[in-house]
Backbone bond lengths (Angstrom), bond angles and torsions (degrees), N, CA, C in turn:
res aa  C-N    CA-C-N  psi(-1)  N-CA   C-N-CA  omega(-1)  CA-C   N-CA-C  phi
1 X - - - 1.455 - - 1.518 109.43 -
2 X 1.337 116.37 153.77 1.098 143.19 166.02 1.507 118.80 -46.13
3 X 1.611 149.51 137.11 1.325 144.91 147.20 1.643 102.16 -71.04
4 X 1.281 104.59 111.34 1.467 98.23 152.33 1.490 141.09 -141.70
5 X 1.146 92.74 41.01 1.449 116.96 171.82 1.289 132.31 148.54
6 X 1.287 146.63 -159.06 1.817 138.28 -174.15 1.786 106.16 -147.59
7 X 0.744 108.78 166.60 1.471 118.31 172.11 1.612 109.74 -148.67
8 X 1.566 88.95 135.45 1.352 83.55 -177.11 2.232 115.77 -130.66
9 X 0.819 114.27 159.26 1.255 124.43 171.88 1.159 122.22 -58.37
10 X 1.300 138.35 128.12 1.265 117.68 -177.74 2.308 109.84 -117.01
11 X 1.057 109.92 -143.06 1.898 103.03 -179.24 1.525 97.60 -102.64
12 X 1.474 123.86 -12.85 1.588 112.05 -179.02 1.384 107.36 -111.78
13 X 1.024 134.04 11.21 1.372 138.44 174.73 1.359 108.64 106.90
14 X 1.389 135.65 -7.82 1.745 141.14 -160.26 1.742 96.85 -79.34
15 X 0.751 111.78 156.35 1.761 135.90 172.66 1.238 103.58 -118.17
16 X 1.370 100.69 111.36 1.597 113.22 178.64 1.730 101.90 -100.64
17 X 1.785 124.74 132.17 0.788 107.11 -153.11 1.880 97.28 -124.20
18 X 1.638 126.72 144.68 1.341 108.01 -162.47 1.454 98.81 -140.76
19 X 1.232 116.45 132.23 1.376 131.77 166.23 1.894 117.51 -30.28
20 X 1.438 115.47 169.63 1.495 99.62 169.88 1.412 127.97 -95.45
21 X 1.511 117.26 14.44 1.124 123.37 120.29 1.260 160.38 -110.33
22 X 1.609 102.83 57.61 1.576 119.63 -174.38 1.393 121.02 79.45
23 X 1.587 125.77 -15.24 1.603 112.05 174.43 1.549 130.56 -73.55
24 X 1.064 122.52 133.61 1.122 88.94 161.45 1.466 155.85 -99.01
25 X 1.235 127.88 171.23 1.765 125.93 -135.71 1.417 84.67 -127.99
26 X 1.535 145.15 -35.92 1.563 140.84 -152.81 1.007 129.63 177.30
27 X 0.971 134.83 155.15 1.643 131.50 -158.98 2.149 89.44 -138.04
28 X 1.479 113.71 126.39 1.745 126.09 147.78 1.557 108.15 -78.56
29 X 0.910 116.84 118.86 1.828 109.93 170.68 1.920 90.09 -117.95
30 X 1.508 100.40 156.96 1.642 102.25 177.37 1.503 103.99 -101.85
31 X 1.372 97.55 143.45 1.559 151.33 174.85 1.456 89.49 -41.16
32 X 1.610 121.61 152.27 1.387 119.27 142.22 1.500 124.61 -67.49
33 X 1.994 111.49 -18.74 1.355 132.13 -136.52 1.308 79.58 -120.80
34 X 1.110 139.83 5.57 1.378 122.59 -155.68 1.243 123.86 84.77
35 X 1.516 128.50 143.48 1.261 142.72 178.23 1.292 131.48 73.06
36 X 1.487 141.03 -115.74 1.288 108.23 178.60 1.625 91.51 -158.57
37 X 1.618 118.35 142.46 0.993 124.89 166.54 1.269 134.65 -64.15
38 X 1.239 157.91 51.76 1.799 146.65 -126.92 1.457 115.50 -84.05
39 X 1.163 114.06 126.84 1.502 132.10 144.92 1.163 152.87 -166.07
40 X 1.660 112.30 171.97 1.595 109.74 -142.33 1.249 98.99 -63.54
41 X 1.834 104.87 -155.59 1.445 123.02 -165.13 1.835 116.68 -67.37
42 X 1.345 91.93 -8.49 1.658 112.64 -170.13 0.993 109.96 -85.70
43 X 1.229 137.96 -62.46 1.646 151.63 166.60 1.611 92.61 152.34
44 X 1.420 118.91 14.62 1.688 114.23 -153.69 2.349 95.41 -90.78
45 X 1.338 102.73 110.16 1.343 108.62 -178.55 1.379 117.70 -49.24
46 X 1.798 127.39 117.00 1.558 115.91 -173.93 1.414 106.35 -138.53
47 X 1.307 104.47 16.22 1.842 99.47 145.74 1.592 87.33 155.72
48 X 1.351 106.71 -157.63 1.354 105.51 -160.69 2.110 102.70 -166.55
49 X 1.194 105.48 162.38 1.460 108.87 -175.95 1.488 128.59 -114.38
50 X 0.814 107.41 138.16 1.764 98.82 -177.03 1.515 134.50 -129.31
51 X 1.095 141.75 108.51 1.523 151.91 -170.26 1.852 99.41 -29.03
52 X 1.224 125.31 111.42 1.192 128.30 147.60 1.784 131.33 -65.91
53 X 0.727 114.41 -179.15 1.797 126.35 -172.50 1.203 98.55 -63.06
54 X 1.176 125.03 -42.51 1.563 130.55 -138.24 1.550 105.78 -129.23
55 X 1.656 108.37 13.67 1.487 118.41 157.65 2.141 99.83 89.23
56 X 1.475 99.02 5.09 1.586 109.54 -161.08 2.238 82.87 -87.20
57 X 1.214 80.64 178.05 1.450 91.84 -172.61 1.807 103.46 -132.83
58 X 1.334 113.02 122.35 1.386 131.00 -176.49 1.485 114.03 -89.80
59 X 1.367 120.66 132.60 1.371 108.41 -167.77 1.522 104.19 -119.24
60 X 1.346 134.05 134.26 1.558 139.75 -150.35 1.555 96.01 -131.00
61 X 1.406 122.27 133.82 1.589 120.76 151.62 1.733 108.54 -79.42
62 X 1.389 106.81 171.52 1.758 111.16 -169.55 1.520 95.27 -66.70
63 X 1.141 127.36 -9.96 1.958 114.92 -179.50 1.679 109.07 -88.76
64 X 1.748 107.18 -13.27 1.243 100.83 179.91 1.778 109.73 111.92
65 X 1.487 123.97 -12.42 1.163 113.76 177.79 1.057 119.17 -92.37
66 X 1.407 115.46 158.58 1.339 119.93 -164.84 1.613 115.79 -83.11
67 X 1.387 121.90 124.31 1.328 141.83 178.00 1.352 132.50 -75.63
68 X 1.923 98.75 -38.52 1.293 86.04 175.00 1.849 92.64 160.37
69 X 1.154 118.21 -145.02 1.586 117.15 170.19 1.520 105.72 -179.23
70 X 1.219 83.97 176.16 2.075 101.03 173.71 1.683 112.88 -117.98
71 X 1.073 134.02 128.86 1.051 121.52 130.06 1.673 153.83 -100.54
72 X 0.961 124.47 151.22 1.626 116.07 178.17 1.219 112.31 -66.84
73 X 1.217 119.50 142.55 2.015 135.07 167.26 1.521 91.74 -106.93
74 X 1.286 99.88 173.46 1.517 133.93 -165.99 1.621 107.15 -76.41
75 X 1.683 102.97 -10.36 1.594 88.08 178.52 1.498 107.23 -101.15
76 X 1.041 124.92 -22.24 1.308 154.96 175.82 1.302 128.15 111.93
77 X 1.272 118.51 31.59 1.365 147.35 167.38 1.664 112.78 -81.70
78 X 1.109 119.34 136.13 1.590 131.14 -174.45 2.030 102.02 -100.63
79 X 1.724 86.70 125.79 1.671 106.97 168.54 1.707 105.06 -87.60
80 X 1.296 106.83 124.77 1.866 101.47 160.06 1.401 124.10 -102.87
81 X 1.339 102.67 151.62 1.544 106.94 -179.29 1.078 123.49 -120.50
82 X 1.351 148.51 146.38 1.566 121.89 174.94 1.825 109.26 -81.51
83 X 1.321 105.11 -158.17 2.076 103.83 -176.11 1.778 113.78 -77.92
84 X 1.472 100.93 -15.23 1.689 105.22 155.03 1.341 124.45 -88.21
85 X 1.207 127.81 6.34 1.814 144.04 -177.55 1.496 107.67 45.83
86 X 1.496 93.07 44.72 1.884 96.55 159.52 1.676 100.80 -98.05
87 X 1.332 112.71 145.09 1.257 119.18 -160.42 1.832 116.72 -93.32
88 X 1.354 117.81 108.61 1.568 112.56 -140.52 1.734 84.53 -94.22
89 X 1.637 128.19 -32.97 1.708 128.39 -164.87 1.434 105.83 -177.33
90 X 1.508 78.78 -177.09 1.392 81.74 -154.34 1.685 103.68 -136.47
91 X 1.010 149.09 106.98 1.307 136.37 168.88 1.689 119.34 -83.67
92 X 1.419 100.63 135.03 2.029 116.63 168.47 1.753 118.50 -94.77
93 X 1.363 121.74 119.13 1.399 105.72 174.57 0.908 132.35 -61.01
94 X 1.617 143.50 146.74 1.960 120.00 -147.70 2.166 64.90 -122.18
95 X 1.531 77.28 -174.02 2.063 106.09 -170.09 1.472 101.46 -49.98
96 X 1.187 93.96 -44.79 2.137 103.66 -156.24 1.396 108.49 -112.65
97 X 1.452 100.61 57.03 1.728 89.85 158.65 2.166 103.29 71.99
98 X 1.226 105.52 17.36 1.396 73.82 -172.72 1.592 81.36 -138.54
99 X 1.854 114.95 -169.09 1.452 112.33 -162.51 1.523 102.54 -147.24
100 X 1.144 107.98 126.85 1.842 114.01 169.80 1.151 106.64 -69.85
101 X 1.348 135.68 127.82 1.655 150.76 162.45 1.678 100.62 -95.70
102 X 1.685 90.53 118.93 1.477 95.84 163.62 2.019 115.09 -125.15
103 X 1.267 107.29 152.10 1.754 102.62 177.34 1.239 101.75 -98.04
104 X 1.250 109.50 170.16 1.469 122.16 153.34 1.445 114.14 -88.71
């Protein structure tokens, strides 16, 4: 797979999210409800994420349809899928709180 970008942690819990050359593309901020609110480079809200049964992560556009999800592997790295569960990447947790984004 491909590198295509990092995610990183921020001091309020948000995931600031950055292209593979350093810009950034999106910001996760957390939910009151759980999970994470998403948006782009603007601050402009375009859907949001939500904790599944099975600890997996559901991915929503701002109208509410479903996008796609994450799951966890055995190392503790998250597989993605799109809303047909073909598998588009894959992210690795790096030392410091932050995350390698890879594509297919």
């Amino acid at each position: 797979m491909k590198k295509k970008g990092s995610s990183r942690i921020g001091l309020f819990g948000e995931i600031k999210h950055y292209d593979e050359k350093g810009r950034k593309i999106g910001e996760s901020r957390p939910s009151i409800f759980g999970g994470f609110n998403e948006y782009d480079a603007k601050g402009h809200k375009v859907g949001e994420t939500r904790p599944g049964l099975f600890g997996d992560l559901k991915h929503y556009d701002k109208s509410g349809k479903k996008t796609g999800e994450s799951r966890w592997d055995l190392f503790g790295g998250l597989n993605h899928y799109d809303a047909k569960g073909k598998k588009t990447g894959h992210s690795d947790r790096g030392l410091f709180d932050d995350w390698k984004d890879y594509k297919k």
